[in-house]
Gaussian input, Z-matrix of N, CA and C with variables (Angstrom, degrees):
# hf/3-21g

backbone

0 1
 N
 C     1     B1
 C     2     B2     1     A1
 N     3     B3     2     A2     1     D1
 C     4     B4     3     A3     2     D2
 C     5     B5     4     A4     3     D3
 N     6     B6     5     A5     4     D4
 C     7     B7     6     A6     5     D5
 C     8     B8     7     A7     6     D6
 N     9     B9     8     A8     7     D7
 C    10    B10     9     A9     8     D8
 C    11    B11    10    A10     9     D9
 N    12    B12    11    A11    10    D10
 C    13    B13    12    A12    11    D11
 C    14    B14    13    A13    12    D12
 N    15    B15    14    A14    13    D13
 C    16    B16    15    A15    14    D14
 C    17    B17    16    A16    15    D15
 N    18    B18    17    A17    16    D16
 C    19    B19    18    A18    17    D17
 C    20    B20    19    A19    18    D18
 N    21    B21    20    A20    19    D19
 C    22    B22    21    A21    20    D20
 C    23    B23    22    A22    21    D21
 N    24    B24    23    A23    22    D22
 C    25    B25    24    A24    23    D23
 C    26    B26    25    A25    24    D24
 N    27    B27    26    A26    25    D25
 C    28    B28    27    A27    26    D26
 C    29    B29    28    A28    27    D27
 N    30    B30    29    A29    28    D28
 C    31    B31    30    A30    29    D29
 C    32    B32    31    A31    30    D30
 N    33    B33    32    A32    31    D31
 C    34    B34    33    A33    32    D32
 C    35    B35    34    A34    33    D33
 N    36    B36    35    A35    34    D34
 C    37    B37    36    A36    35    D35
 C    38    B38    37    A37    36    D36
 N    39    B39    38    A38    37    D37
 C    40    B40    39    A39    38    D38
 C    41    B41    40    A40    39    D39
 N    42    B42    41    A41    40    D40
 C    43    B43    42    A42    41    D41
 C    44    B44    43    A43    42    D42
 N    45    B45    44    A44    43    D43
 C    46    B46    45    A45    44    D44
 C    47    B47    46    A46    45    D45
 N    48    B48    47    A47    46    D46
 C    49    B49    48    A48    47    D47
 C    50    B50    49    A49    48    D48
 N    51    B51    50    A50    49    D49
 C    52    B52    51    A51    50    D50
 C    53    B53    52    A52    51    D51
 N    54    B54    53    A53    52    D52
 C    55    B55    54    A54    53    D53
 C    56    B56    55    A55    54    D54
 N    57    B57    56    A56    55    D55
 C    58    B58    57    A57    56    D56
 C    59    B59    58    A58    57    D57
 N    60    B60    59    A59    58    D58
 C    61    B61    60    A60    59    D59
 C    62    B62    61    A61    60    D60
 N    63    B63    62    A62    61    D61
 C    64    B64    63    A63    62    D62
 C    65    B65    64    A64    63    D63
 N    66    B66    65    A65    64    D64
 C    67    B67    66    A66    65    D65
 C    68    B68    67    A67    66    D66
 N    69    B69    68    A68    67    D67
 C    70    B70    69    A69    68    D68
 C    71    B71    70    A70    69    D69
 N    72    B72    71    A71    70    D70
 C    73    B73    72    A72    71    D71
 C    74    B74    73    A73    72    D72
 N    75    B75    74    A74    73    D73
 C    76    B76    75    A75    74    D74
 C    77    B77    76    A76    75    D75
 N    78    B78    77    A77    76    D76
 C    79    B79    78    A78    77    D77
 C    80    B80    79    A79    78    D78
 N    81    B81    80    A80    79    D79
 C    82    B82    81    A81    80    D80
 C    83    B83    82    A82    81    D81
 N    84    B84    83    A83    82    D82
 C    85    B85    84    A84    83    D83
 C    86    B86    85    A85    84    D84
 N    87    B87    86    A86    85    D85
 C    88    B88    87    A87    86    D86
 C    89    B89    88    A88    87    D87
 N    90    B90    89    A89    88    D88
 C    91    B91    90    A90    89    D89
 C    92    B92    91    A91    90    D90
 N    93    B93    92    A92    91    D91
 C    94    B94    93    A93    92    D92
 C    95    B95    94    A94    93    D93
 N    96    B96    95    A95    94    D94
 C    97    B97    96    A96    95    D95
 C    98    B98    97    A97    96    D96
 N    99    B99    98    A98    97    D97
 C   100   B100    99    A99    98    D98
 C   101   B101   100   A100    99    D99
 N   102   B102   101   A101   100   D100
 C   103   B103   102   A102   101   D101
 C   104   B104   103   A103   102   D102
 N   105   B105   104   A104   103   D103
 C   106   B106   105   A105   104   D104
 C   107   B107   106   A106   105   D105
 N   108   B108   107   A107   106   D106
 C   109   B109   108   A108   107   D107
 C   110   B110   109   A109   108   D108
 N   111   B111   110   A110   109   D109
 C   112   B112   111   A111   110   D110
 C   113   B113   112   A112   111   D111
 N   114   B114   113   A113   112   D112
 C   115   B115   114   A114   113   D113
 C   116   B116   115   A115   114   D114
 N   117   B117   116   A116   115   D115
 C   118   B118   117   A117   116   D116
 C   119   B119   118   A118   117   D117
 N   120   B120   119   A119   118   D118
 C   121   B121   120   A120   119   D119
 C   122   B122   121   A121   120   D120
 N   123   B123   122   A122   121   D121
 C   124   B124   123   A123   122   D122
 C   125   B125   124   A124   123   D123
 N   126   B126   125   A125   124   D124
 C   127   B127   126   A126   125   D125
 C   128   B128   127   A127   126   D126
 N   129   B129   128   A128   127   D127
 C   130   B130   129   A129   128   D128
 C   131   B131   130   A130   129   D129
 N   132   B132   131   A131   130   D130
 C   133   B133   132   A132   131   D131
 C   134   B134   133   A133   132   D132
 N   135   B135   134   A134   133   D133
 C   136   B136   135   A135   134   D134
 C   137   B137   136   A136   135   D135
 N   138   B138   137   A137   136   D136
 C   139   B139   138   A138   137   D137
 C   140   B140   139   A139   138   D138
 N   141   B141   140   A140   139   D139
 C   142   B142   141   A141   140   D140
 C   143   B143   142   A142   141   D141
 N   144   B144   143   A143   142   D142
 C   145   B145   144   A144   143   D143
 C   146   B146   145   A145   144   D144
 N   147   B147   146   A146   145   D145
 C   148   B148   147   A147   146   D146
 C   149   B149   148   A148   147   D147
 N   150   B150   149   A149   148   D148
 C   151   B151   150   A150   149   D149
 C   152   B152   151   A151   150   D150
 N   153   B153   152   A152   151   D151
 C   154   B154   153   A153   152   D152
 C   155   B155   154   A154   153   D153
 N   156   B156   155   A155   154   D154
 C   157   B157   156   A156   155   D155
 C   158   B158   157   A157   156   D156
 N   159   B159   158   A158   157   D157
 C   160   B160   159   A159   158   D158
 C   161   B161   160   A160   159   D159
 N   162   B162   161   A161   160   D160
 C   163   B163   162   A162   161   D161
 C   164   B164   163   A163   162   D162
 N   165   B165   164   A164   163   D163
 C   166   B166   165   A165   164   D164
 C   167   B167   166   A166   165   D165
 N   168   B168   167   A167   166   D166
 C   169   B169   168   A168   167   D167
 C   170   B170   169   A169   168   D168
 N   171   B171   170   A170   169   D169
 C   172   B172   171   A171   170   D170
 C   173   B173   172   A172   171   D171
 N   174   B174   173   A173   172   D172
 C   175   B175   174   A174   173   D173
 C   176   B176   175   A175   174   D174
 N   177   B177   176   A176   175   D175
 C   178   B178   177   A177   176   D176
 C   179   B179   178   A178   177   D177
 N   180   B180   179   A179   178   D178
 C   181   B181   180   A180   179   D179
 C   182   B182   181   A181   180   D180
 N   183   B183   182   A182   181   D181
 C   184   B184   183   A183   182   D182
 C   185   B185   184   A184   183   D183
 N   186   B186   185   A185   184   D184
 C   187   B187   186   A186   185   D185
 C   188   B188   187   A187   186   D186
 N   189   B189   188   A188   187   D187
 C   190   B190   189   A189   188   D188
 C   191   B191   190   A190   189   D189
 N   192   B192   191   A191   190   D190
 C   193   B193   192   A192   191   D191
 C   194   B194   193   A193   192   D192
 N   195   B195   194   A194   193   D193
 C   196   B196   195   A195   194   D194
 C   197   B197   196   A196   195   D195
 N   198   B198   197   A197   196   D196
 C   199   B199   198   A198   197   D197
 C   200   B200   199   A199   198   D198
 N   201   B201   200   A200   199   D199
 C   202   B202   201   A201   200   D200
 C   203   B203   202   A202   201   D201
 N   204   B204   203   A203   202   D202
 C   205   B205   204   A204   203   D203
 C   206   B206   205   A205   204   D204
 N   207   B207   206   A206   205   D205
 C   208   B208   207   A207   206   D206
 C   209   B209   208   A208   207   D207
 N   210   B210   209   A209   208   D208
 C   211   B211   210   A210   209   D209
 C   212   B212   211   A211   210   D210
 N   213   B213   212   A212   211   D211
 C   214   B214   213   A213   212   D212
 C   215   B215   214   A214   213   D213
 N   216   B216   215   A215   214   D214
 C   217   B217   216   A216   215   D215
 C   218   B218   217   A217   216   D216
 N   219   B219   218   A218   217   D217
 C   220   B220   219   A219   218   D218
 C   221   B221   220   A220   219   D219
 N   222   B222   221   A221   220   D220
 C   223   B223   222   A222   221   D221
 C   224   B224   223   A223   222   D222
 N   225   B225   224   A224   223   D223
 C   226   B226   225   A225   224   D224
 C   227   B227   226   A226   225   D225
 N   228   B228   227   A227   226   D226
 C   229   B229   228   A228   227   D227
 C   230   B230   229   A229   228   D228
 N   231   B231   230   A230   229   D229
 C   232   B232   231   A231   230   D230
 C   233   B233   232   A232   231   D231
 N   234   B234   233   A233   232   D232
 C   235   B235   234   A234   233   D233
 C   236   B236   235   A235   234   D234
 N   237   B237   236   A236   235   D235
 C   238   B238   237   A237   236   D236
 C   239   B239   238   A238   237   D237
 N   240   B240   239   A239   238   D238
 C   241   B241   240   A240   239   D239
 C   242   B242   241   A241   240   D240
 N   243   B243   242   A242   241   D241
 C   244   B244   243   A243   242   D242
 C   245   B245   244   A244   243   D243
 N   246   B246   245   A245   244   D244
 C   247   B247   246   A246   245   D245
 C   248   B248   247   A247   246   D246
 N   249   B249   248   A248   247   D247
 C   250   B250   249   A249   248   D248
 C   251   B251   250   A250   249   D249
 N   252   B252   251   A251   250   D250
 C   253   B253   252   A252   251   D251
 C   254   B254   253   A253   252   D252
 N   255   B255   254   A254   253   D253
 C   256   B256   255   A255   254   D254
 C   257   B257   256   A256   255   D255
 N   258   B258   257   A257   256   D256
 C   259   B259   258   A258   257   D257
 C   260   B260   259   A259   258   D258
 N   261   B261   260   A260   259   D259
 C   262   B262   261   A261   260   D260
 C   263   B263   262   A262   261   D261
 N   264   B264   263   A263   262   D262
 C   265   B265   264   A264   263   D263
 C   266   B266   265   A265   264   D264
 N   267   B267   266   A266   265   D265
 C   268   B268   267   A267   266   D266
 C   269   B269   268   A268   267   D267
 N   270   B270   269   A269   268   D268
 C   271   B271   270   A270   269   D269
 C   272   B272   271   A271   270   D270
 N   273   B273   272   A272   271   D271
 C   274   B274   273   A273   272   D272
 C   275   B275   274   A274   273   D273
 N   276   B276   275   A275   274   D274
 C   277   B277   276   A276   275   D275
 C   278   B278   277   A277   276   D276
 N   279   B279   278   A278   277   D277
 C   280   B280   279   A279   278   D278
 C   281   B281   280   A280   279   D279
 N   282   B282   281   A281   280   D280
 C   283   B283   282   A282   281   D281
 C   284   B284   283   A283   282   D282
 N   285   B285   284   A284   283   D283
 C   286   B286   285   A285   284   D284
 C   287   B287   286   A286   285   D285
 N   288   B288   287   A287   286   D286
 C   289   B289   288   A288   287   D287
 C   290   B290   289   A289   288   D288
 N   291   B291   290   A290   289   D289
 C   292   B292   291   A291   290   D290
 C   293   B293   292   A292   291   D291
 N   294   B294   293   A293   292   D292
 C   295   B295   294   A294   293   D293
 C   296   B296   295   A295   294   D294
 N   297   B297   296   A296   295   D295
 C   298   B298   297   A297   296   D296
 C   299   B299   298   A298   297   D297
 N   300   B300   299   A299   298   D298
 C   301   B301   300   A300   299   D299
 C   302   B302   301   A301   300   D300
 N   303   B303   302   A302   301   D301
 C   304   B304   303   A303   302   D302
 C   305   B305   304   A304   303   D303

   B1=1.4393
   B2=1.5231
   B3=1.3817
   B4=1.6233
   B5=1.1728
   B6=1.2884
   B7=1.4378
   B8=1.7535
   B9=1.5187
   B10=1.8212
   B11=1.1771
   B12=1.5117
   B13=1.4444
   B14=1.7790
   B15=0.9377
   B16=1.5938
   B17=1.4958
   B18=1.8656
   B19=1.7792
   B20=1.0770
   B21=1.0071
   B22=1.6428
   B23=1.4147
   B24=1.8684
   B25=1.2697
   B26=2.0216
   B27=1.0878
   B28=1.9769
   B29=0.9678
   B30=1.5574
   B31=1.5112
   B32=1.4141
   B33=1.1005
   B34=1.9257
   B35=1.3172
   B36=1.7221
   B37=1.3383
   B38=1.7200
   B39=1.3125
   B40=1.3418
   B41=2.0419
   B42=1.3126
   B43=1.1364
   B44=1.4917
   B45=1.5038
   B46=1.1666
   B47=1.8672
   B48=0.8042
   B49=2.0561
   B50=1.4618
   B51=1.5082
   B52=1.5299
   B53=1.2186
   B54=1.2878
   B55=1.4814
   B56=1.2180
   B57=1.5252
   B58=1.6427
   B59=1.7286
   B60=1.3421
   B61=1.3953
   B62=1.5007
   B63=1.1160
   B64=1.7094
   B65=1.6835
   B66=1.2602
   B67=1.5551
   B68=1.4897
   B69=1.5284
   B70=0.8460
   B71=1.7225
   B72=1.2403
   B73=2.0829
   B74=1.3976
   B75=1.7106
   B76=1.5597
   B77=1.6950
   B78=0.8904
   B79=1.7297
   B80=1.7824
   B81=1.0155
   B82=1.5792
   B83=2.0037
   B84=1.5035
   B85=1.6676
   B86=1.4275
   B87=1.0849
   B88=1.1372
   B89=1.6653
   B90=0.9410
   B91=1.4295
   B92=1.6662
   B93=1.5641
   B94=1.0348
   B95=1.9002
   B96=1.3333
   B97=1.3695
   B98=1.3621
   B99=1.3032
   B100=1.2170
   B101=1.6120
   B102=1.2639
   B103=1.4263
   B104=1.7627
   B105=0.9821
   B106=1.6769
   B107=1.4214
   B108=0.7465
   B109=1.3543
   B110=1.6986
   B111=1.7885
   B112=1.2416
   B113=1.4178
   B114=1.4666
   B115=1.6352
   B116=1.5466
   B117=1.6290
   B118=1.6949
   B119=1.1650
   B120=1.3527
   B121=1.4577
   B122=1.8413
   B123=1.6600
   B124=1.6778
   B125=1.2821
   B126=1.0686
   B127=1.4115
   B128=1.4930
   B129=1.6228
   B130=1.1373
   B131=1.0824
   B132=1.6059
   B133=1.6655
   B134=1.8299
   B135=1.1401
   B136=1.9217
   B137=1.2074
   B138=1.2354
   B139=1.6766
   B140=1.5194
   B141=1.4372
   B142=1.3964
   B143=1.2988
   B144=1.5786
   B145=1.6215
   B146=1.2133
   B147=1.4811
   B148=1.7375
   B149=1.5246
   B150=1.5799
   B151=1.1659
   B152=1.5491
   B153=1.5296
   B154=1.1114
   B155=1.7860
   B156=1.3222
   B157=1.7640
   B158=1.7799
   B159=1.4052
   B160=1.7461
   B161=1.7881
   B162=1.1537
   B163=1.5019
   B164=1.3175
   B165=1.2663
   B166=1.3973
   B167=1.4375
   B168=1.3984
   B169=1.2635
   B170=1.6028
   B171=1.2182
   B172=1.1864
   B173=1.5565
   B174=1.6702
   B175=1.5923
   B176=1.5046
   B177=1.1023
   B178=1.6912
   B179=1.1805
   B180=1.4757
   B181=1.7034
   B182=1.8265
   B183=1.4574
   B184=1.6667
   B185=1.3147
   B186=1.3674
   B187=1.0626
   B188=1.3940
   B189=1.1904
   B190=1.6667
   B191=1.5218
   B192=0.7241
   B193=1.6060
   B194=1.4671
   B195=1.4629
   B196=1.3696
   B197=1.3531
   B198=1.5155
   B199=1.3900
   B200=1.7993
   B201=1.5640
   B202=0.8742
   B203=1.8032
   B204=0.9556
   B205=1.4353
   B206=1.1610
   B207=1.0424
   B208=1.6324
   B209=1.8355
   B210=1.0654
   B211=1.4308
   B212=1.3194
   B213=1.7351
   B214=1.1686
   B215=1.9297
   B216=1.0086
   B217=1.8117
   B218=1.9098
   B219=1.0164
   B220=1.3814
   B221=1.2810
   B222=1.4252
   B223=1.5016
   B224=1.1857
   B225=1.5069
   B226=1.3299
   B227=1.5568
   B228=1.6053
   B229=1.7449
   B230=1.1845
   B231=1.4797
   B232=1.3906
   B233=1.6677
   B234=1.4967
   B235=1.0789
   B236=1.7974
   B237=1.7721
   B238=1.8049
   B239=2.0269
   B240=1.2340
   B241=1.6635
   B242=1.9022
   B243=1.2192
   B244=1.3199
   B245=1.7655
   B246=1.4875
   B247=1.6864
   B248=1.4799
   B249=1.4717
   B250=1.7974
   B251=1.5338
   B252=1.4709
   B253=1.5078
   B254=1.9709
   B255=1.1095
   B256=1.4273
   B257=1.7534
   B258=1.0752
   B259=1.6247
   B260=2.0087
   B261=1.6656
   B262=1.6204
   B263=1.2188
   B264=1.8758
   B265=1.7305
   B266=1.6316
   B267=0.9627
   B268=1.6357
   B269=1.2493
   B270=1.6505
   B271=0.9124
   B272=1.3786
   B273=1.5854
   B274=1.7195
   B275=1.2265
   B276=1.4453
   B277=1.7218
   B278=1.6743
   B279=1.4786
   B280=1.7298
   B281=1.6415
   B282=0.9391
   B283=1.5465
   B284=1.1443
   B285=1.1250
   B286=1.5206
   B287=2.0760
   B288=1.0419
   B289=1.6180
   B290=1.6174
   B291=1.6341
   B292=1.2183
   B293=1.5365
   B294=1.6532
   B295=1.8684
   B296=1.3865
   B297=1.3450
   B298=1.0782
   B299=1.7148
   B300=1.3455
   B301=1.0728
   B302=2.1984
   B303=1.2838
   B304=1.4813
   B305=1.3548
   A1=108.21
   A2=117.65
   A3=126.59
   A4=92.60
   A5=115.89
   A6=120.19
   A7=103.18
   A8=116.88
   A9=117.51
   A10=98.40
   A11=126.71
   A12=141.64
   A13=88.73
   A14=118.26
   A15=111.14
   A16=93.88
   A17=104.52
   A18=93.88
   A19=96.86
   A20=122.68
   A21=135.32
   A22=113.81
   A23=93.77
   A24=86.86
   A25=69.29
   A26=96.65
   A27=118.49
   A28=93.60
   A29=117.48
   A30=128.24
   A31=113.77
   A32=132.86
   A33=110.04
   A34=127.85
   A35=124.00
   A36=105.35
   A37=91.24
   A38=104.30
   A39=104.45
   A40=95.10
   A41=129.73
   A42=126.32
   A43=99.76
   A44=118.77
   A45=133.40
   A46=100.04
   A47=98.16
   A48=113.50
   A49=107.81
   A50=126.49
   A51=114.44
   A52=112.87
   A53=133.78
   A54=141.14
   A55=129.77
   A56=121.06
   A57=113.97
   A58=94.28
   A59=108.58
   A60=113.72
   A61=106.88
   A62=95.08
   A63=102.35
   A64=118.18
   A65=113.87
   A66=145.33
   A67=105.86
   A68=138.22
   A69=128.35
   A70=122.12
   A71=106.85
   A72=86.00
   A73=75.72
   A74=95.81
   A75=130.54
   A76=116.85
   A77=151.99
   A78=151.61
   A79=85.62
   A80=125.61
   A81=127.90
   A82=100.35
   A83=82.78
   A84=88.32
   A85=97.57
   A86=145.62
   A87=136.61
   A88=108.98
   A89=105.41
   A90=132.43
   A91=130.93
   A92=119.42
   A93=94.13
   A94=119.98
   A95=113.41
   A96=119.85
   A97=132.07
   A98=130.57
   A99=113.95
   A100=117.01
   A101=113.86
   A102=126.55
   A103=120.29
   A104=119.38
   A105=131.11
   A106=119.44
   A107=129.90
   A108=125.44
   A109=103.91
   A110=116.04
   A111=129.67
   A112=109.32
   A113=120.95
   A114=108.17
   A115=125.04
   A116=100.40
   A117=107.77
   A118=112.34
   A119=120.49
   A120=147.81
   A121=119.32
   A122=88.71
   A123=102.44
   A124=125.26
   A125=153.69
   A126=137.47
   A127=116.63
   A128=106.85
   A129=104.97
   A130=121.91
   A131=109.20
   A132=118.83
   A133=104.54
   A134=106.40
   A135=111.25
   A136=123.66
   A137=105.93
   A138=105.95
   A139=106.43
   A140=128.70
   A141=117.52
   A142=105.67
   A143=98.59
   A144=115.85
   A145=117.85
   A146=110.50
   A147=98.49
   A148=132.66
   A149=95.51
   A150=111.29
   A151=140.51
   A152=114.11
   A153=106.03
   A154=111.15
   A155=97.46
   A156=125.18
   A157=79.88
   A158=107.37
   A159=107.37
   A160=93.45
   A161=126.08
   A162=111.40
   A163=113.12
   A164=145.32
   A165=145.13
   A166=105.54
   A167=110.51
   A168=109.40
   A169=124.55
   A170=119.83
   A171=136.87
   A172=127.52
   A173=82.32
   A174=98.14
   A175=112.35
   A176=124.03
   A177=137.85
   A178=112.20
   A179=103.71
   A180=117.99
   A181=109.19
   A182=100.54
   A183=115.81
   A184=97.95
   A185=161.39
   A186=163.45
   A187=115.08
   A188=119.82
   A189=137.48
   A190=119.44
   A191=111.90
   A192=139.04
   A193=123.18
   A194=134.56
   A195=125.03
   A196=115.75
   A197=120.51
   A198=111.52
   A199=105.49
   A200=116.60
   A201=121.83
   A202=119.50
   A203=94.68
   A204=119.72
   A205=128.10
   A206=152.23
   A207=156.66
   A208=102.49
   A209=99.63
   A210=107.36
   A211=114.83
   A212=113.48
   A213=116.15
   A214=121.39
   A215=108.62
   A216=124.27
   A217=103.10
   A218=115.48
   A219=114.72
   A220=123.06
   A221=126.83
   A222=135.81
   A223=112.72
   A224=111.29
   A225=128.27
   A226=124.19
   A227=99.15
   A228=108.22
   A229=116.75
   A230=124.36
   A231=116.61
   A232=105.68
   A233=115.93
   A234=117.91
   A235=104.02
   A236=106.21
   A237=98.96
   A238=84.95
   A239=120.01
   A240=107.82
   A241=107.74
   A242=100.31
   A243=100.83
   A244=141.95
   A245=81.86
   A246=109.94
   A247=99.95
   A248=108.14
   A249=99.12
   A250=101.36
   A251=118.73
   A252=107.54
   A253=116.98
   A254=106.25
   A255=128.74
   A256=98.48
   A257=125.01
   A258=138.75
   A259=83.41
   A260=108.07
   A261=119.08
   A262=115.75
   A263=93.16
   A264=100.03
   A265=89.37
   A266=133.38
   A267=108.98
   A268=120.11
   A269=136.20
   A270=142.74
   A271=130.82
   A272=119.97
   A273=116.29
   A274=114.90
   A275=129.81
   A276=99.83
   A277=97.75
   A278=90.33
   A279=91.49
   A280=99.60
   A281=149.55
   A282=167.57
   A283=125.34
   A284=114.15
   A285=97.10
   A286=105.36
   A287=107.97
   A288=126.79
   A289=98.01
   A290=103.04
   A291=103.69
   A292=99.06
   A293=110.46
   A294=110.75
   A295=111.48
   A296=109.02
   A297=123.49
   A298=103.44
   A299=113.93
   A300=132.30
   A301=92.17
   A302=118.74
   A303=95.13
   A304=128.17
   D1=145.86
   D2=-179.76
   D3=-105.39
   D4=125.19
   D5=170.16
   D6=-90.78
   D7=127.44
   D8=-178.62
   D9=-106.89
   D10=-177.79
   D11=-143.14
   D12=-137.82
   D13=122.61
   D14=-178.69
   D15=-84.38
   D16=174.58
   D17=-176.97
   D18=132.64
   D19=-171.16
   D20=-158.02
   D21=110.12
   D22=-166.84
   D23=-167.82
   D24=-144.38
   D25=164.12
   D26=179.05
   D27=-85.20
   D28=146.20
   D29=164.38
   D30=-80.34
   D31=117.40
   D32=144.75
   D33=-26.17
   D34=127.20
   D35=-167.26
   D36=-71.96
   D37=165.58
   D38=-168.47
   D39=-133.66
   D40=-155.40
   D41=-159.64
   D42=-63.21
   D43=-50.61
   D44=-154.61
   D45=-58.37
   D46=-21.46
   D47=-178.30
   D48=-43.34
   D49=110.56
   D50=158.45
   D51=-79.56
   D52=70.60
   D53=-177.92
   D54=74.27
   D55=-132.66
   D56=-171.61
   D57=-147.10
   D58=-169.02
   D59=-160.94
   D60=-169.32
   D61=105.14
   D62=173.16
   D63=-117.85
   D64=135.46
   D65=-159.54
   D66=-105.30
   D67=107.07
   D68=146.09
   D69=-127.10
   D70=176.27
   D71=-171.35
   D72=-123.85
   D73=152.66
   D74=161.96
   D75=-58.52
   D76=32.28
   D77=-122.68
   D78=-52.16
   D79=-38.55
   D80=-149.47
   D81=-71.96
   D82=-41.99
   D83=176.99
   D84=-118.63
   D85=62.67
   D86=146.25
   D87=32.83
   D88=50.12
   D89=172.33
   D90=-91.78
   D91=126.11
   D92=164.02
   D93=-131.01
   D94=133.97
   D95=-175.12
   D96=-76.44
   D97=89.31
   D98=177.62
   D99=-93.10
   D100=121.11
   D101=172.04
   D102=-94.09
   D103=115.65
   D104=166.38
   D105=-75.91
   D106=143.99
   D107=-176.20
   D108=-159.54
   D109=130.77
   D110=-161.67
   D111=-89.54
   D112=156.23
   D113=-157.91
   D114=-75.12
   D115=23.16
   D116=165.08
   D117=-128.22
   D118=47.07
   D119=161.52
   D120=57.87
   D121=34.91
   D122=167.80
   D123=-71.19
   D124=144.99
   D125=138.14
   D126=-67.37
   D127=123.29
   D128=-174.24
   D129=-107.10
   D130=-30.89
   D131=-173.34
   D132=-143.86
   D133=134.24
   D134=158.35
   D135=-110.28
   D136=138.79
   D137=175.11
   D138=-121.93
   D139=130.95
   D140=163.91
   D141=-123.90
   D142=172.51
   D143=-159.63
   D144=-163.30
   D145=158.68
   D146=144.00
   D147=-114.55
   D148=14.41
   D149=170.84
   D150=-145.81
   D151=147.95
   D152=-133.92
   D153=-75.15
   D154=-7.43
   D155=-149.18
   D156=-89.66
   D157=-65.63
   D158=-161.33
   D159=-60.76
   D160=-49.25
   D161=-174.13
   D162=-65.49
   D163=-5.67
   D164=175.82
   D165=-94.08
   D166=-38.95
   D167=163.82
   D168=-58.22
   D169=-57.89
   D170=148.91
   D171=3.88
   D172=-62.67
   D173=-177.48
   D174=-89.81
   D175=-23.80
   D176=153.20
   D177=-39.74
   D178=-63.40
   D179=174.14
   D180=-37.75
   D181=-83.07
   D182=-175.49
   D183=-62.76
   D184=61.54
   D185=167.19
   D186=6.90
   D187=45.12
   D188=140.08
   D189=-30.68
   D190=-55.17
   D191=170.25
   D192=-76.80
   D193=95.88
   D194=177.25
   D195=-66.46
   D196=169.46
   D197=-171.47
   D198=-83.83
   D199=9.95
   D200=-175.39
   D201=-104.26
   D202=-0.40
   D203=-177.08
   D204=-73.35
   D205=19.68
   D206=-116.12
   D207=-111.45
   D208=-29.69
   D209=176.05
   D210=-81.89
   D211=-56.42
   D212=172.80
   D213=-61.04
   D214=-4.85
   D215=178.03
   D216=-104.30
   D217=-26.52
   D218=156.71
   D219=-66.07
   D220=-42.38
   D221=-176.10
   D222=-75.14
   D223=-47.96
   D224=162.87
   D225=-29.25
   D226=-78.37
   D227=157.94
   D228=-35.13
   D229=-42.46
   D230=-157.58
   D231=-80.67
   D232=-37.37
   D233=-169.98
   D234=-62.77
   D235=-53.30
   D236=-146.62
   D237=-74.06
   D238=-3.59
   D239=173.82
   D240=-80.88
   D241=-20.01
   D242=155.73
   D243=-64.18
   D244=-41.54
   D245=-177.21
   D246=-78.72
   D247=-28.07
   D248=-173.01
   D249=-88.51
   D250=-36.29
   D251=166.91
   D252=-47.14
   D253=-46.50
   D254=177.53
   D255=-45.92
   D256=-64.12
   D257=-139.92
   D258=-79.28
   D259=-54.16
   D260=-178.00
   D261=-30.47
   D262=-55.78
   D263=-148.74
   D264=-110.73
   D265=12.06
   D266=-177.32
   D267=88.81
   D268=-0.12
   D269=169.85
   D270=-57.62
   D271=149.13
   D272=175.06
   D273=-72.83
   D274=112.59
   D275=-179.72
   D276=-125.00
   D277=131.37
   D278=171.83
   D279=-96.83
   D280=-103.07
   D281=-102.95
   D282=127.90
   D283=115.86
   D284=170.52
   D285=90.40
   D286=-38.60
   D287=-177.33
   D288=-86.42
   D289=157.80
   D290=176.39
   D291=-97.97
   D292=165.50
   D293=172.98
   D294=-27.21
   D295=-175.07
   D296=138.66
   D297=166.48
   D298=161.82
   D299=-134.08
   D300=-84.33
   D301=144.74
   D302=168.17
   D303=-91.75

């Protein structure tokens, strides 16, 4: 076995990018929103949920996600598993920000 060093660094989405993606939760319904938006700052598509797995899937599904994307589908995951911890427990969640309590 090779043991690797986790780490990196995020790409800039670059041409290959089908847009951007913003995460916010419903607090009232324990909701969480995913918004798409096309690279001249439309909203194109929403997905809601309460979970973070079916909306990533989701966006896999509707091809939100290029097959080139691997970074940007990592961040992604990481955030709405954030937002769904957030939506569970009562938490503040901005994006990008860590929890915090309201």
């Amino acid at each position: 076995m090779v043991r690797l060093a986790p780490g990196g660094r995020r790409r800039l989405l670059g041409e290959a990018a089908t847009g951007y993606f913003v995460v916010t939760v419903e607090t009232a319904r324990r909701r969480i929103v995913l918004r798409h938006y096309g690279e001249d700052f439309t909203e194109c598509r929403e997905l809601t949920g309460h979970s973070a797995e079916a909306l990533l899937l989701g966006a896999i599904r509707h091809g939100l996600l290029g097959p080139g994307e691997l970074s940007h589908a990592g961040y992604l995951g990481a955030e709405l598993a954030k937002a769904e911890a957030a939506a569970r427990l009562g938490l503040h969640y901005v994006q990008d920000r860590p929890l915090t309590a309201r």
